[in-house]
C-alpha positions in Angstrom: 4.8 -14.5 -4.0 7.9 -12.3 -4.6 7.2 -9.2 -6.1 9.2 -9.0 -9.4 9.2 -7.1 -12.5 7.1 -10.2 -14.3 4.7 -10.3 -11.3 1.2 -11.0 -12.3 -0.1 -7.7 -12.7 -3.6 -8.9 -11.0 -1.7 -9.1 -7.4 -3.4 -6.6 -4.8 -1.1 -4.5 -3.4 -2.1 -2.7 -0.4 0.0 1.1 0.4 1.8 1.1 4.0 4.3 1.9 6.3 6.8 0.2 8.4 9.5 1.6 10.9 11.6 -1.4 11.9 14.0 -1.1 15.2 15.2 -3.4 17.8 12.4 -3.4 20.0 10.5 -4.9 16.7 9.5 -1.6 14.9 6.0 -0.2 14.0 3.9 -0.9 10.3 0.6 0.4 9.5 -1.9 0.3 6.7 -2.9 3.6 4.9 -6.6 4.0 4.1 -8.6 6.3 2.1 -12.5 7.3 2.1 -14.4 3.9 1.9 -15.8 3.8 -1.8 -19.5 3.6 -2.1 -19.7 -0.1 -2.3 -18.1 -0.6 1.2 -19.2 2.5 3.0 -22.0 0.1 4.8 -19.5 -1.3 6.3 -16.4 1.1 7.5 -15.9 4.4 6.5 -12.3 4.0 5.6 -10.5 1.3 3.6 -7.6 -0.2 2.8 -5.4 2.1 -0.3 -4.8 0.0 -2.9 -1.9 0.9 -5.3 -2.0 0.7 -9.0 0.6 -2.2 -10.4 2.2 0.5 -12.1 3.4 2.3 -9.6 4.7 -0.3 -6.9 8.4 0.6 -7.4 7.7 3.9 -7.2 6.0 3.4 -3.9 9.0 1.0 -2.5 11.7 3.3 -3.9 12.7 5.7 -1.0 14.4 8.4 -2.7 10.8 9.2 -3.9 9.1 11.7 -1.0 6.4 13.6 -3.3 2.3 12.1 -3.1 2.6 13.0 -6.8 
C-alpha cells in the first residue's frame, strides 16, 4: 500500500527509525509501556501512530515529541 493522503485511515502504522548508509544502515521500532491487554505477554509494545499525524511523523523538519 502506498501511503497517500486518501489512504484508508484504518491502516496501522507503526512509529520508527531508520539510519540508511552504505554498509546498509540501521532501523528500529519504537515501543511504549505494553497496555494492559498485552502486558501477559511483553512488557513493551510496538507505538502505534494516530492516522492523523503520519506526515507529521515522516516530515523531518519536525524535531519536538509535541
Amino acid at each position: 500500500m502506498t501511503l497517500t493522503d486518501d489512504a484508508p485511515q484504518d491502516a496501522l502504522s507503526l512509529a520508527g527509525d531508520c539510519e540508511p548508509s552504505a554498509e546498509g544502515g540501521c532501523c528500529a521500532i519504537i515501543t511504549e509501556p505494553a497496555s494492559e491487554y498485552l502486558a501477559h505477554i511483553h512488557a513493551r509494545q510496538p507505538l502505534a501512530l494516530n492516522a492523523r499525524c503520519r506526515w507529521d511523523w515522516l516530515d523531518p523538519a519536525i524535531t519536538d515529541g509535541e
